[in-house]
N, C-alpha and C positions, 0 to 999 in steps of 0.2 A: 829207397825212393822209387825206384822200378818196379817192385812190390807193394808198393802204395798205390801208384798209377794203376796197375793193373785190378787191383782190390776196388779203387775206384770203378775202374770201366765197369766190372762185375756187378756193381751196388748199380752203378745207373741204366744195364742195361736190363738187371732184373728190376726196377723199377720202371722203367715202359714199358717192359713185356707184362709187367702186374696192369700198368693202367690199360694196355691194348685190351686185353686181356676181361676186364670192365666197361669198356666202353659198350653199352648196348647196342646193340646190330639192328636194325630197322628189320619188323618182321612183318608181311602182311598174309592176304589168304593170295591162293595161285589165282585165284577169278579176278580180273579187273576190278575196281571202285572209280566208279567218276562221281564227280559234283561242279555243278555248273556253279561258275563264275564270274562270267561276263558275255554280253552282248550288242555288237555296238553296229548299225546300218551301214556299209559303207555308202553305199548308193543306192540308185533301186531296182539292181539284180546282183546286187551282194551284199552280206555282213561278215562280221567279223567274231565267232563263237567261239569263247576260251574257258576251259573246265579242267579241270584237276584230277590225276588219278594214281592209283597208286596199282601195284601188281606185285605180288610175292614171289615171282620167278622171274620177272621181267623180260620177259616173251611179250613186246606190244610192235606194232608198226610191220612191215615189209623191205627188202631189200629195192631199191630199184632195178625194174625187170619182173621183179616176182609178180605173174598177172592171176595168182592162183584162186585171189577173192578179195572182198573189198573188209576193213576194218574197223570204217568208222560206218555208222548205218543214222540215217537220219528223216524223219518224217512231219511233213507240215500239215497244223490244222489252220483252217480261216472258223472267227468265233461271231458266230452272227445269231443275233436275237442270246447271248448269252450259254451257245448251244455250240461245243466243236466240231467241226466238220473236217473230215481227214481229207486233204489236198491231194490226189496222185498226181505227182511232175514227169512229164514224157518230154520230151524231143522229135517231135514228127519226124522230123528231118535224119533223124541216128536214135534207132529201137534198142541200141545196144548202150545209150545215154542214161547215166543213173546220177540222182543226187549222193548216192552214198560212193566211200571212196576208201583208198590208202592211208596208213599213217606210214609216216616215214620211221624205220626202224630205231633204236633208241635203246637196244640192251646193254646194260654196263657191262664193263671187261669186270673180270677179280671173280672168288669164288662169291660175293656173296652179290645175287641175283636181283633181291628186292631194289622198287623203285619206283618211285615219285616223283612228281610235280606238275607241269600244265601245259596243255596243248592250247593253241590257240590253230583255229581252222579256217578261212575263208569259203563261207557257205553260198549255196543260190537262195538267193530272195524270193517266193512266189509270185505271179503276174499276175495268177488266175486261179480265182477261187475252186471252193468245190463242184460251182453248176458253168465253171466253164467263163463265167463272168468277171470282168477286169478289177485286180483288188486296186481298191482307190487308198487315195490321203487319206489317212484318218482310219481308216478299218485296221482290226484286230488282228493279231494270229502268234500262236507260238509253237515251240518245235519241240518234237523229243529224238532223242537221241542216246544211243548205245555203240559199246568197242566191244572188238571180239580179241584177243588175245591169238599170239598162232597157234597153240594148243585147241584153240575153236574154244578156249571159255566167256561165257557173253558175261558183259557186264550189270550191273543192276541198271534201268532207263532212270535217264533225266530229263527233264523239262526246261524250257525257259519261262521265264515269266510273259506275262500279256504285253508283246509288242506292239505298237502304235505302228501302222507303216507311215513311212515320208516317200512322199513320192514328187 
């Protein structure tokens, strides 16, 4: 009987170490991959931008404290007469103010590095168009946006689609 038990364990543990073993491993490239998902206004000096990415070493986001550089990079156009216009956003008041920012760090523990799934960010909304001019209700604009990896690999740019503002 004690030889049967044991005979068992043997069969079942070489039988998960068969299926472990098979299970495919999520591979991707070391560069980031994003693809936009969604975009929702919250008010009218913020929304709500959430996109998908994947990373094959899983090197994405920053530690809190680490000020070494920004990860998520993001840039606004206003679309007038059908034509985009690239928005530069300042802060008069703080020259050291940028729309792009941090991700918060996100490496999995285990040897295997790959990983996926979805950011969501809360973005600034533009005020002011590209001549400086107030964007009203109803005017156009969308955003693109790229992740840098901390390896510094950039990712391919995404866009949103044509945003209606609500103001």
């Amino acid at each position: 009987m004690v030889r049967m038990l044991k005979l068992l364990k043997v069969l079942l543990l070489s039988f998960f170490l068969t299926i472990a073993a098979c299970l495919d491993r999520e591979e991707y490239p070391v560069e980031p991959i994003i693809e936009f998902v969604d975009f929702e206004q919250i008010d009218m000096h913020k929304g709500l931008l959430t996109f998908s990415f994947t990373d094959g070493d899983g090197d994405i986001g920053r530690h809190d404290g680490d000020s070494t550089t920004n990860d998520f990079f993001i840039f606004y156009f206003f679309v007038e007469n059908q034509q985009p216009h690239e928005i530069i956003i300042e802060a008069p008041d703080d020259p050291s103010w940028s729309p792009h920012m941090k991700l918060p760090y996100i490496t999995p523990s285990g040897r295997n590095k790959a990983i996926s799934g979805e950011i969501e960010i809360e973005v600034f909304m533009p005020v002011f168009n590209h001549n400086n001019q107030p964007i009203l209700q109803g005017d156009t604009i969308f955003m693109e946006f790229y992740i840098r990896d901390r390896a510094l690999n950039k990712s391919n740019v995404e866009r949103t689609p044509y945003i209606t503002v609500v103001r």
